[in-house]
C-alpha positions, 0 to 999 in steps of 0.5 A: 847888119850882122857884122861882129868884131873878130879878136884881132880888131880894136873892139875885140881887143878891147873887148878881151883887155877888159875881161870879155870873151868874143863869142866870135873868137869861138866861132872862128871870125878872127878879124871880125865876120858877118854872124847869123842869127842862127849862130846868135841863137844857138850861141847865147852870148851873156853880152852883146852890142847891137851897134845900130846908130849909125844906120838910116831907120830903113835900111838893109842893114837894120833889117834884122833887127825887126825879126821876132827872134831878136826880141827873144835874144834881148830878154836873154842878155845883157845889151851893152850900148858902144855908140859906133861913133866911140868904137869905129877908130882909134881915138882918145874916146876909145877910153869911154868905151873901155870904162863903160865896158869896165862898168859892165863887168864890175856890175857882172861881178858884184851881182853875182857874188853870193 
């Protein structure tokens, strides 16, 4: 639906302690914040979650996940997938999402050494 965690929420925090920048941090959504496409585009984060497990296939909220222009995003960027259900409170499964996010930067750095 658009929502990105800000760098004062649990993922954001996450998010920075594994070695990420919030492309919403830039942006100025300090706890988190509604981001255009527009600003998606223009922005052109390496990394991004399109958290969308949680919504019925019909819903509002998936409705700008079936624009064209985020086919072109996804070419663009590395998906990282953090099922809502493991990211949304702060319970012990909170570590799986740390190790995955762990995962993802450690294939970033071992695909780009020369």
């Amino acid at each position: 639906n658009g929502w990105t965690s800000g760098a004062t929420s649990l993922l954001g925090d996450i998010a920075t302690a594994t070695g990420f920048s919030l492309l919403s941090e830039e942006l100025g959504y300090i706890g988190g914040g509604y981001i255009r496409l527009e600003e998606l585009i223009q922005n052109q984060p390496d990394y991004i979650d399109f958290i969308q497990d949680n919504a019925p296939a019909n819903s509002l909220s998936r409705e700008q996940f079936r624009h064209p222009i985020i086919d072109h995003v996804k070419s663009n960027v590395q998906e990282v997938d953090i099922p809502s259900r493991l990211a949304l409170c702060g319970s012990a499964a909170i570590v799986d999402v740390i190790d995955s996010l762990k995962l993802v930067r450690a294939a970033a750095s071992t695909s780009s050494a020369p």
